[in-house]
C-alpha positions in Angstrom: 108.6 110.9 104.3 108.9 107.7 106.4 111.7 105.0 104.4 109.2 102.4 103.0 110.2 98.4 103.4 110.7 97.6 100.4 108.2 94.7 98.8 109.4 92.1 97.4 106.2 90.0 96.9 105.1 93.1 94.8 107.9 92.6 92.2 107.3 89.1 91.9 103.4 90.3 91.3 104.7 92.7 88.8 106.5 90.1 86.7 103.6 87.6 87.1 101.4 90.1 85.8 103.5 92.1 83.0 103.6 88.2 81.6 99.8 88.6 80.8 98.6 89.6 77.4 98.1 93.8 77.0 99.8 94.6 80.3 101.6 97.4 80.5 104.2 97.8 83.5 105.1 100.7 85.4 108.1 100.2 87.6 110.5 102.3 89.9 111.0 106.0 88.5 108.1 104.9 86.1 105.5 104.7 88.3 105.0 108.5 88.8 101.6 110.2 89.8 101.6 111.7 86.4 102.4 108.9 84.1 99.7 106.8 86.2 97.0 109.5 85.9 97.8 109.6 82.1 97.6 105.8 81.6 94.3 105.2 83.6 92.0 106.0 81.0 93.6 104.0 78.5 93.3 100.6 80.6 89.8 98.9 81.5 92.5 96.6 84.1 94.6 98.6 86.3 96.9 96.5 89.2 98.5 98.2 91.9 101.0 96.2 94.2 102.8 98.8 96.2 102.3 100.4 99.7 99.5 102.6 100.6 97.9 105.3 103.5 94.4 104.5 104.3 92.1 107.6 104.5 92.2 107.8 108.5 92.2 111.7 108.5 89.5 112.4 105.7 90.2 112.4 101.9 93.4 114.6 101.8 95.3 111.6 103.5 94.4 108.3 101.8 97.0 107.7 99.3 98.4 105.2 96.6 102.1 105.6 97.2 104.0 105.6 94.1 107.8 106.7 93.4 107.5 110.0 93.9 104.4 110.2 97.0 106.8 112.7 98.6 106.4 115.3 96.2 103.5 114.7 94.0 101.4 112.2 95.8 98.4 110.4 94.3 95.5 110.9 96.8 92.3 109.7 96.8 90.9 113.0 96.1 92.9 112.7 92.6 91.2 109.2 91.6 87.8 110.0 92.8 87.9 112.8 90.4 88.6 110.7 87.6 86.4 110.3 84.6 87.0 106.7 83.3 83.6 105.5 81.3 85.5 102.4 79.9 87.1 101.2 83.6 86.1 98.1 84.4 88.7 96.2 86.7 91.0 97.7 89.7 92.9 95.6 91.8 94.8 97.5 94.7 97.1 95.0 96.2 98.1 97.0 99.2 97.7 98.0 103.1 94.3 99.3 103.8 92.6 100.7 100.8 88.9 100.2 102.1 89.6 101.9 105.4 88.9 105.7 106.2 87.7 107.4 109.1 86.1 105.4 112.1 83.1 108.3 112.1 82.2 107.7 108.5 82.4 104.1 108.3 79.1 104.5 106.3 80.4 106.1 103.6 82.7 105.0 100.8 85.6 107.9 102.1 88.9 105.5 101.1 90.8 104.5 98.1 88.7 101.6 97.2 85.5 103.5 96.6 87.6 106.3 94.9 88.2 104.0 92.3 84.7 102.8 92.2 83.9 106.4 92.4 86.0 107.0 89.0 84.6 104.4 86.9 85.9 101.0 87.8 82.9 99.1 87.5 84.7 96.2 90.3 87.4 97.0 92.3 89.6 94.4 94.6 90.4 96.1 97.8 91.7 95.2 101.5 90.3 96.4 105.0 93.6 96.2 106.7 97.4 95.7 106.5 98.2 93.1 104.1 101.3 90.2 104.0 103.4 90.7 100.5 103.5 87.2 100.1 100.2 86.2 100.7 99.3 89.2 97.9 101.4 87.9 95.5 99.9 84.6 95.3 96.5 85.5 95.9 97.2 87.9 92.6 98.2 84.8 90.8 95.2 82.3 91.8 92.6 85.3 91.3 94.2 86.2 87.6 94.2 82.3 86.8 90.3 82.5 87.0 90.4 84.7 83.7 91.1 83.2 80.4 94.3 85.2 79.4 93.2 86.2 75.8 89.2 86.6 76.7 88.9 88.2 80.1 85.3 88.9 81.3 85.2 91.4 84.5 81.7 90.2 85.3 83.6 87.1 86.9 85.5 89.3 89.7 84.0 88.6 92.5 83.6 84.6 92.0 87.4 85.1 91.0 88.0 86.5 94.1 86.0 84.2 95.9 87.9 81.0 94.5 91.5 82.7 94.9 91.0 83.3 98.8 89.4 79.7 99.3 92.5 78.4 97.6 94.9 80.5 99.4 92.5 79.3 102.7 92.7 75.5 102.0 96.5 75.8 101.0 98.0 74.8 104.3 96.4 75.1 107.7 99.0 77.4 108.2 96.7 80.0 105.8 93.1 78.6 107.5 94.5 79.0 111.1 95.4 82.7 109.8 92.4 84.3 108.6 94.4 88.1 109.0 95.8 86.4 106.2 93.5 85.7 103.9 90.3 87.6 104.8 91.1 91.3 104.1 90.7 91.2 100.6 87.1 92.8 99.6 85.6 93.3 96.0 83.4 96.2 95.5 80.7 96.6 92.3 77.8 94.5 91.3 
């Protein structure tokens, strides 16, 4: 496959997040498609801050690409096929996870509604290619909105809400740049 840039805004996201209470951190050669299959059912709260292939050709081709996408990649067929009754909370900090194929625009055919699709009652998603930076901060001002020991999913989409206004109002820089902040989408009730 193509050599990846690597993102160094996800790290930093990684090590702001792996602080939190609970969280369990997949890294490198750990983040595998098997090892993340067998951990999604055992965490409500899943994070991914990586690269990722929006579904452009159908199903087959939207993926979440982990260490080893080459050989064993983790499509959106896999997640959708999922099973997760206690899911609650997906966050998919990368390029394009809401986007599919122009013809079924209508229909939830990408990674984002694949994890709806499994179980995740809200799911944080983004319509087009996303800054590493900007994800990395907007990670840390929508996880702020969450008390760390008491976290109540039910708040997602006003978290969401408050961590794009902030990023917005930052600098003009941000409100001049709305590619910037305006991709990210939440998806559930």
């Amino acid at each position: 496959g193509a050599e990846l840039v690597p993102l160094e805004g996800a790290r930093a996201e990684a090590a702001l997040l792996a602080a939190r209470p609970g969280a369990r951190l997949l890294l490198d050669e750990q983040a595998v498609r098997r090892t993340v299959l067998d951990a999604l059912p055992r965490h409500p709260w899943v994070h991914f801050a990586c690269h990722a292939v929006a579904a452009d050709g159908g199903a087959a081709t939207g993926q979440v690409l982990l260490h080893d996408h080459d050989t064993a990649p983790l499509t959106l067929t896999d997640i959708a096929r999922l099973r997760l009754p206690a899911a609650e909370l997906a966050y998919l900090s990368a390029c394009e996870t809401t986007r599919g194929r122009g013809e079924y625009a209508d229909e939830a055919l990408h990674i984002t509604g694949a994890f709806h699709m499994a179980g995740f009652t809200h799911v944080i998603g983004t319509l087009w290619a996303v800054d590493d930076d900007t994800s990395r901060e907007l990670a840390d001002h929508f996880y702020s909105a969450f008390a760390p020991r008491h976290p109540f999913p039910g708040r997602t989409a006003h978290a969401l809400h408050t961590a794009v206004r902030a990023l917005r109002d930052a600098d003009e820089g941000y409100r001049l740049n709305p590619s910037l902040w305006a991709p990210y989408i939440h998806v559930g009730p």
